[in-house]
DOVO-863909 format. One record per residue (C-alpha): x, y, z. Coordinates in Angstrom, 3 decimals. Example, Ala and Ser with C-alpha at 12.3 -4.5 7.8 and 13.67 -1.06 7.14 Angstrom:
[rec [12.300,-4.500,7.800]]
[rec [13.670,-1.060,7.140]]
***
This chain:
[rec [0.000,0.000,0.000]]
[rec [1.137,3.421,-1.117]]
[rec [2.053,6.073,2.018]]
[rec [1.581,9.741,1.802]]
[rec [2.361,12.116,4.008]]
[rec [0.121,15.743,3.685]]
[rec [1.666,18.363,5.385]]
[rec [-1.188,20.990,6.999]]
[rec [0.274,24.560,8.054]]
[rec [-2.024,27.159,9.851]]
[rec [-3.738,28.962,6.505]]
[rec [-4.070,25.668,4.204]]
[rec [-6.326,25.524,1.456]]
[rec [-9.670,23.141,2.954]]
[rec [-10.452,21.781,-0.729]]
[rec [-6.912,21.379,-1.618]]
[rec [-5.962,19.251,1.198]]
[rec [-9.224,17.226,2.155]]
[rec [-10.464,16.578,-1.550]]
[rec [-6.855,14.634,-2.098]]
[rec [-7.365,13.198,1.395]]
[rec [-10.353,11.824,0.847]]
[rec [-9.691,10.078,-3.280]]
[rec [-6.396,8.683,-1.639]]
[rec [-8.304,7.137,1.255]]
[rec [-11.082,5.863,-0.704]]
[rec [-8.662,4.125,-3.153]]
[rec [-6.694,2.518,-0.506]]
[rec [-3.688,4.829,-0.303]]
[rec [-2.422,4.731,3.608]]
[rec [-2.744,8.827,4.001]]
[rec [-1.365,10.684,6.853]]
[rec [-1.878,14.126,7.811]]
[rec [0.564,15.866,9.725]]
[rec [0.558,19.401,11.603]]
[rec [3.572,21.665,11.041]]
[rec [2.414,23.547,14.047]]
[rec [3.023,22.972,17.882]]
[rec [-0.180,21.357,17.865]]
[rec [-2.017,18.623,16.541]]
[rec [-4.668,20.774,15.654]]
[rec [-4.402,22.811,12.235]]
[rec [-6.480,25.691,11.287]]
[rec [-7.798,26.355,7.463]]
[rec [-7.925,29.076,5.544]]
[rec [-11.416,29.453,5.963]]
[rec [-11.307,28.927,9.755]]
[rec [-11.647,25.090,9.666]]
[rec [-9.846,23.259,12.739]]
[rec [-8.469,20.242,11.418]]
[rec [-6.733,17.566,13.899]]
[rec [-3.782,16.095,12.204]]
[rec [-2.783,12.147,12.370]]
[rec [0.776,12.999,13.683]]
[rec [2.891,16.065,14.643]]
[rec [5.834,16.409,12.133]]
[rec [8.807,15.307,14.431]]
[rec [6.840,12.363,15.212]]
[rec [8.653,10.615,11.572]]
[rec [11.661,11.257,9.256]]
[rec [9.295,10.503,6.097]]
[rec [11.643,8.704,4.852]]
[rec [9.412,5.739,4.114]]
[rec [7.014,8.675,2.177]]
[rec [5.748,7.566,-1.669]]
[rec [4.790,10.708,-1.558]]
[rec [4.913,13.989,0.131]]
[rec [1.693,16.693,-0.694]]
[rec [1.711,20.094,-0.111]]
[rec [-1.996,22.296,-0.437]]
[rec [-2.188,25.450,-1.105]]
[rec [-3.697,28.378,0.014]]
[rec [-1.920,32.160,2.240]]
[rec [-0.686,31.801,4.482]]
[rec [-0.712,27.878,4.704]]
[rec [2.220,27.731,1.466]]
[rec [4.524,30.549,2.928]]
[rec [4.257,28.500,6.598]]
[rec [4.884,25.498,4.658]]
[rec [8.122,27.521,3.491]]
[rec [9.538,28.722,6.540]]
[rec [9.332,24.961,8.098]]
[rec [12.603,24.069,8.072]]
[rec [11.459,20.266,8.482]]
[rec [8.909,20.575,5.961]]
[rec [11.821,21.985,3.275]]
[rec [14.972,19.284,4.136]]
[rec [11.854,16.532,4.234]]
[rec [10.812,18.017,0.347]]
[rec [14.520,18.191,-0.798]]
[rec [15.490,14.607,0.725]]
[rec [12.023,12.859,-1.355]]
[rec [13.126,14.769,-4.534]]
[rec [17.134,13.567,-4.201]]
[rec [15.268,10.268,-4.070]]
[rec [13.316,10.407,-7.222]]
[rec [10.426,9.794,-5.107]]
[rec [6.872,11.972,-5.503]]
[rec [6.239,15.102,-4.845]]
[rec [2.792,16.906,-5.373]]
[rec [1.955,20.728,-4.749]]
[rec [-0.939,22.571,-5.690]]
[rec [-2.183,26.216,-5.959]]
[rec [0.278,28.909,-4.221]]
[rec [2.314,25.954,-3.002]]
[rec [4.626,25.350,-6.555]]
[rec [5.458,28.657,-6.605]]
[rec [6.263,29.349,-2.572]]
[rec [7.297,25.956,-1.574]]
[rec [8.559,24.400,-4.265]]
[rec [10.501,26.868,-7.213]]
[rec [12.540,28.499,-4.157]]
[rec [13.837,24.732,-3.332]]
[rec [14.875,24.100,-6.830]]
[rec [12.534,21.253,-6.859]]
[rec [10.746,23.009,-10.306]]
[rec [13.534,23.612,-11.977]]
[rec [13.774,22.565,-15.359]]
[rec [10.331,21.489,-15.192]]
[rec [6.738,21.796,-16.525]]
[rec [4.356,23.071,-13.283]]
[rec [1.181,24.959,-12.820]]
[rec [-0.058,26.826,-9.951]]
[rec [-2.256,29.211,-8.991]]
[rec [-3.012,32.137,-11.249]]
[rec [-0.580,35.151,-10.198]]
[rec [1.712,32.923,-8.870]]
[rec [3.580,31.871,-12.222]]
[rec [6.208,34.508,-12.043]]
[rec [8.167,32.554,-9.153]]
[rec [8.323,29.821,-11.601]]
[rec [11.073,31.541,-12.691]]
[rec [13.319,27.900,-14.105]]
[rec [10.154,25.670,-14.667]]
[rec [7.722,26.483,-17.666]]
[rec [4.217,27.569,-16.243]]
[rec [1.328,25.355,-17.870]]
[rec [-1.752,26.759,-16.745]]
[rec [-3.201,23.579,-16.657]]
[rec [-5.533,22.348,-14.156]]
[rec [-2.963,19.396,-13.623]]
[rec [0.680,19.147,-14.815]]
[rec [2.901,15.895,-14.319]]
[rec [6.462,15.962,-15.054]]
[rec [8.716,13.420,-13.616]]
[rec [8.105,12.722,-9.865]]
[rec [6.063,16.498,-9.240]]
[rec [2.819,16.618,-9.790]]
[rec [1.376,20.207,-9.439]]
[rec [-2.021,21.273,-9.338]]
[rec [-3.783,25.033,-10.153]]
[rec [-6.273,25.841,-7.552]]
[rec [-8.977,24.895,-5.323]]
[rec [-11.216,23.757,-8.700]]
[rec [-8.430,21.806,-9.900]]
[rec [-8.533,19.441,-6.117]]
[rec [-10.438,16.645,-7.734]]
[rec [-8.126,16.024,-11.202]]
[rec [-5.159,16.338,-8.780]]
[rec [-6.444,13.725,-6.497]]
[rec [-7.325,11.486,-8.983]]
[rec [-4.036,11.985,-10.856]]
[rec [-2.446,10.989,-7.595]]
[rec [-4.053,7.635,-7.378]]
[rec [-3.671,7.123,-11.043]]
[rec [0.079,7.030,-10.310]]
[rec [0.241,5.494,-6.589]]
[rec [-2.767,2.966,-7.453]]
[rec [-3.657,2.517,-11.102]]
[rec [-5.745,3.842,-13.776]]
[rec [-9.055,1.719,-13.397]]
[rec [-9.086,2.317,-9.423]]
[rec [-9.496,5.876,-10.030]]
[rec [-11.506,6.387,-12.890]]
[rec [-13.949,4.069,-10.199]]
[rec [-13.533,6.366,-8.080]]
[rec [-14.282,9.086,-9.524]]
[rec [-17.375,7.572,-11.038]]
[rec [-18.814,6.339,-7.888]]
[rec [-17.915,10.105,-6.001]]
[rec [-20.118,10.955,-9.914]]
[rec [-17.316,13.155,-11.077]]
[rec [-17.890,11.578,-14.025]]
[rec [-21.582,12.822,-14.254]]
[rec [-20.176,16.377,-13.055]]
[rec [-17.632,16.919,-16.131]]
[rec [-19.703,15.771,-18.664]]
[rec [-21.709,18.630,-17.998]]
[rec [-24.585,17.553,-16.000]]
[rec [-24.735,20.277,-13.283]]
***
């Protein structure tokens, strides 16, 4: 069974980290959460009080198939200034092991690590200019080696079921997504 770790700072995005949470989970992907604060308990963006599975010096990660990052301000700049958070991000990318980031988080997390350079990466509109060595997309979804990067809170459910795509495999997610009837949703039927 796949392991990810999702690292939660004070001022995450809610979609961008629960939506992923929840695909992973369904499709059998062993998902941690961990707080980056002093206490298990995380706040959202949007207020949201979110009790994390671990505290981050409770592992090294190094057993990690993939470390996530969401989005959202202030969440991706406290992200940044964890020094934990970065060496943990750096160590899994040495590796050649996954890497996923979504909204503000490409830009302010990952480009200033070096993880992005040389690669393709979206991110949230108004961010692209820190993507100053990687080649902005736009896309909802962008894969390119090991780092998968996602735009914004809309983009949460392509990015999730990317994820299990590559941790799982092709026909557990597109079930997935037909039983949680994103299916129904993009072919218009709102």
């Amino acid at each position: 069974m796949a392991k990810v770790y999702v690292f939660l700072a004070d001022g995450f995005e809610d979609v961008e980290a629960l939506i992923p949470i929840d695909v992973l989970r369904r499709g059998g992907v062993d998902v941690i959460t961990v707080s980056t604060t002093e206490f298990p308990l995380v706040e959202s963006a949007h207020g949201v009080n979110i009790e994390a599975d671990i505290q981050f010096e409770q592992s090294d990660y190094s057993d990690a198939d993939l470390l996530m990052l969401p989005g959202g301000m202030p969440g991706a700049s406290n992200l940044f200034a964890h020094e934990g958070v970065c060496e943990a991000l750096k160590a899994q990318f040495a590796a050649g092991k996954k890497i996923a980031a979504i909204c503000a988080s490409p830009a302010v997390v990952l480009a200033p690590l070096g993880i992005l350079d040389g690669k393709r990466a979206t991110c949230y509109p108004g961010f692209e200019q820190a993507l100053t060595k990687a080649t902005y997309t736009g896309d909802l979804v962008t894969v390119d080696g090991n780092v998968t990067t996602g735009e914004g809170p809309a983009a949460a459910f392509p990015y999730a079921y990317e994820l299990l795509t590559q941790l799982v495999d092709k026909q557990t997610s597109d079930q997935i997504a037909e039983g949680m009837r994103f299916v129904h949703l993009m072919k218009g039927n709102i």
